[in-house]
C-alpha positions in Angstrom: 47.2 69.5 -110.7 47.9 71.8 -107.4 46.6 69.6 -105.0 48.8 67.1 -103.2 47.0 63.9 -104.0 43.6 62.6 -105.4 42.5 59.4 -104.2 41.3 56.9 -106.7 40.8 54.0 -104.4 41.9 53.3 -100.9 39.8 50.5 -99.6 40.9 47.2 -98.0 38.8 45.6 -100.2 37.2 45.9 -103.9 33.7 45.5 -103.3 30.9 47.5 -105.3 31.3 50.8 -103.4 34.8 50.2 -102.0 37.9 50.5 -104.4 40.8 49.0 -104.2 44.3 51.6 -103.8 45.7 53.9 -106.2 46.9 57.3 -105.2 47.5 60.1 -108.1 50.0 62.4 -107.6 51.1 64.1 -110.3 48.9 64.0 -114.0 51.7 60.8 -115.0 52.3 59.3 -111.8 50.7 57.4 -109.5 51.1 54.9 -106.2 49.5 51.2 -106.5 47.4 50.7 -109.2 44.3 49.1 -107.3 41.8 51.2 -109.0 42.5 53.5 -112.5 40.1 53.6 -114.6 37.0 54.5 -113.2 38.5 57.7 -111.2 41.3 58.7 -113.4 40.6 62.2 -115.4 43.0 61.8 -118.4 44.0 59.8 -120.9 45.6 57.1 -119.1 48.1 56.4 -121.9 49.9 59.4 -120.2 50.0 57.7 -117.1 54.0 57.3 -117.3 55.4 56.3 -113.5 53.6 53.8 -110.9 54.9 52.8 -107.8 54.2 49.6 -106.4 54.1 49.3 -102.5 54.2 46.0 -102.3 53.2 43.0 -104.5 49.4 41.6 -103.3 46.8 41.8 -105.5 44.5 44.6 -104.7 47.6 46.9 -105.1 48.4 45.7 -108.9 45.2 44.5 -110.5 44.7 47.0 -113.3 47.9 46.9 -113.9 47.7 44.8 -116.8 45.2 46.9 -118.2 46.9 50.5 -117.8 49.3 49.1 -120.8 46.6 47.2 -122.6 44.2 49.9 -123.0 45.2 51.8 -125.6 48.3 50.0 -126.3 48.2 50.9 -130.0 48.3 54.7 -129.4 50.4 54.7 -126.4 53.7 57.4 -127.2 54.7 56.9 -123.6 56.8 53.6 -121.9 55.5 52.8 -118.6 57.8 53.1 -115.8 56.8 50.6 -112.9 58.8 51.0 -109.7 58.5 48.6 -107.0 61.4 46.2 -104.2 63.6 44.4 -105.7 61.1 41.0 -104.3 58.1 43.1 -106.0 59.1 43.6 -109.3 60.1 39.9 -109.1 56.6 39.0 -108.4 55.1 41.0 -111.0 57.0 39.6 -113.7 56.3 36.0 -112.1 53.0 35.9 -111.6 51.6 38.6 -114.0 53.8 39.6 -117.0 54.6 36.2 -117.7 52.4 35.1 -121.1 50.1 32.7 -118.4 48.7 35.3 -116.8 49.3 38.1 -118.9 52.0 38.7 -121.9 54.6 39.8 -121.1 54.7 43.6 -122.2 58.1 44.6 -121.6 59.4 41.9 -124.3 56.5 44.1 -126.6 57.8 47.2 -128.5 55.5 50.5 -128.6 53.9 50.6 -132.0 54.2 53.8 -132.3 58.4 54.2 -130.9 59.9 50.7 -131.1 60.7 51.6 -127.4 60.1 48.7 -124.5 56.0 49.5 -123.8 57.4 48.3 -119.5 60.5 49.1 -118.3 60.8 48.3 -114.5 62.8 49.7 -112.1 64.1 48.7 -108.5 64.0 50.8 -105.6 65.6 50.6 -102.4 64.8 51.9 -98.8 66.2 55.4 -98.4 67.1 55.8 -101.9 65.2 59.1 -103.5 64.2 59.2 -107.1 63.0 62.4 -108.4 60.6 63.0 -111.6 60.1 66.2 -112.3 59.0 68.3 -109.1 58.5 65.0 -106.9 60.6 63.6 -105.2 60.1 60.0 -103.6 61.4 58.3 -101.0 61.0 54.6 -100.0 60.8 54.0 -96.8 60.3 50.3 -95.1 56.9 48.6 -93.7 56.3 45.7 -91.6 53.9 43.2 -93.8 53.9 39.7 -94.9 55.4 40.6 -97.7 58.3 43.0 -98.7 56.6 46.5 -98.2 57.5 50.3 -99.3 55.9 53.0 -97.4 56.6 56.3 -99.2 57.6 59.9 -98.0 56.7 62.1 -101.1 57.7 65.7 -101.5 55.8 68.1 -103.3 54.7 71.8 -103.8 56.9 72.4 -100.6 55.1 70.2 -98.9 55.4 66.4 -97.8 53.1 63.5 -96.8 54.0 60.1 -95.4 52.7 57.0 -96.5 52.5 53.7 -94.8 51.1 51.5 -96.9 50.3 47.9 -95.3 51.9 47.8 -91.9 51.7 46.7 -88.6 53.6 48.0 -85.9 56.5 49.9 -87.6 58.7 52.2 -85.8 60.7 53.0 -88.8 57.3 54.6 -90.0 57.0 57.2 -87.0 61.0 58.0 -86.8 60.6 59.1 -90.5 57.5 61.3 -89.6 59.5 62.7 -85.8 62.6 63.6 -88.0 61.4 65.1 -91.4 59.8 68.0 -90.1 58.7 68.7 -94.3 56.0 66.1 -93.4 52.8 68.0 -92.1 50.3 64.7 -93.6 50.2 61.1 -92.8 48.2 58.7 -94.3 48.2 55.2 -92.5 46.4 52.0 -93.1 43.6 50.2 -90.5 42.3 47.0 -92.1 40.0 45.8 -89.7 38.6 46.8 -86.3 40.0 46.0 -83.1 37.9 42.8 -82.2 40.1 41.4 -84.9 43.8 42.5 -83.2 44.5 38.8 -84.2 43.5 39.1 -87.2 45.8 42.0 -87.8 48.8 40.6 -86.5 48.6 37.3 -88.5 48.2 39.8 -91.5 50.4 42.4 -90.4 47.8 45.0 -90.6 46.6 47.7 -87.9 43.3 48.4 -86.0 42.6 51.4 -84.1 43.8 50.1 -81.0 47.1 49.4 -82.6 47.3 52.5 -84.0 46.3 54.4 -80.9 49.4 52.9 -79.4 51.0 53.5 -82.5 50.2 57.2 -82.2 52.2 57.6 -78.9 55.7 57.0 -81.2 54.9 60.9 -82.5 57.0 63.6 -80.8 55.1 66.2 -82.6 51.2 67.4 -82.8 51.5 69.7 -86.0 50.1 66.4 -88.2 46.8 66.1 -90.3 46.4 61.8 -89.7 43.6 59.8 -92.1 43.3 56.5 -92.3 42.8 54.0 -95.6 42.7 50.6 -96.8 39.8 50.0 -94.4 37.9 46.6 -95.2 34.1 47.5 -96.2 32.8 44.9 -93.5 35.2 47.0 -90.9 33.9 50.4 -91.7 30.9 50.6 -89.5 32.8 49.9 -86.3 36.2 51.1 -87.3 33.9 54.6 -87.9 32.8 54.3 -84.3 36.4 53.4 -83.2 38.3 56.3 -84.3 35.7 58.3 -81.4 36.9 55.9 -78.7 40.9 56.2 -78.4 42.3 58.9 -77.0 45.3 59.8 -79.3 43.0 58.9 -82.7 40.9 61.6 -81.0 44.0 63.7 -80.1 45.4 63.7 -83.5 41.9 64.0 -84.6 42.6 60.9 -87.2 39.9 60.7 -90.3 39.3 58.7 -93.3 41.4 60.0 -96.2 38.9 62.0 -98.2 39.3 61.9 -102.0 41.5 64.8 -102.4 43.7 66.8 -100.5 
């Protein structure tokens, strides 16, 4: 894999043409886990590192079934990274033997090893696995949120995940010049600015204002996490602002 990231979902929404988020990085390590199994090209038993943004459903649901599938052949523990609140949530309100059994109280069959292990991470605390390294930086939801700035191949790309207005976000971008990609969500179109700020997601107005936080022009800027009944006019939006037109902001294709 010499690419930098292939998308297997970044919709707002899971619908029957609109995918939920999961972002592959390396062959055994991904971001969210919205969508896995119908875009992943391996064995997902090899899938060894996930990190969780934040802990809302669409970013989690196949969760459960990345260490179900397959569980009797599975050589590999699963590493799940995620806030100190979100790994607490997961083990709530998912691995808890209501929702789902609890997996990291069940030994591989084939190692004895724990099949989960999770692991905390903090704002500006890097982990590195093999030739990534990964950075948690913070967002401005509803609920406690990781952007990510990931290094790879001697590049970098910044990730927002679910935000609203978040200066943090664009400081990060302004001062790590290794950065030369941002992906950054919009939820909904601007007639729904309410909406948004209830939610603590963006439009394209907000994030045409956002856009005036960046100090440098040298960016390629796509967008995600769209809702599939904002599409249509979020589509038309991004040809109506002057800085999304500036920065020439698109939807994030499925690989780049």
């Amino acid at each position: 894999m010499d690419y930098l990231l292939k998308v297997l979902g970044s919709g707002g929404s899971k619908t029957k043409t609109n995918a939920t988020v999961s972002l592959q990085i390396a062959d055994n390590m991904l971001i969210d886990a919205g969508n896995i199994f119908q875009k992943y090209e391996f064995d997902t038993n090899k899938i060894e590192h996930v990190f969780i943004s934040h802990s809302h459903f669409d970013h989690i649901l196949e969760l459960p079934f990345l260490i179900e599938n397959g569980f009797t052949t599975r050589t590999k523990q699963l590493h799940i990274y995620g806030l100190q609140d979100t790994i607490a949530n997961i083990k709530k309100f998912m691995f808890n033997d209501y929702i789902w059994p609890d997996f990291s109280l069940i030994p591989l069959l084939t190692t004895g090893e724990k099949s989960i292990v999770f692991n905390e991470i903090e704002f500006g605390t890097t982990l590195y696995i093999n030739d990534i390294s990964i950075t948690p930086i913070p967002a401005n939801h509803i609920v406690p949120t990781a952007g990510f700035v990931i290094e790879k191949n001697d590049r970098a790309f910044a990730l927002s995940s679910d935000t609203y207005l978040n200066n943090d976000f664009w400081k990060t971008i302004n001062e790590n010049r290794k950065i030369d990609t941002v992906l950054v969500e919009i939820s909904f179109e601007s007639a729904l600015n309410g909406l948004a700020q209830i939610s603590k997601h963006l439009t394209p107005q907000l994030l045409d204002r956002e856009l005036e936080k960046l100090k440098r022009d040298d960016l390629e800027i796509y967008i995600y996490h769209v809702k599939e009944s904002s599409i249509p006019a979020v589509t038309e939006e991004l040809k109506n602002y002057s800085n999304l037109k500036k920065f020439d902001v698109k939807f994030l294709p499925e690989q780049l």
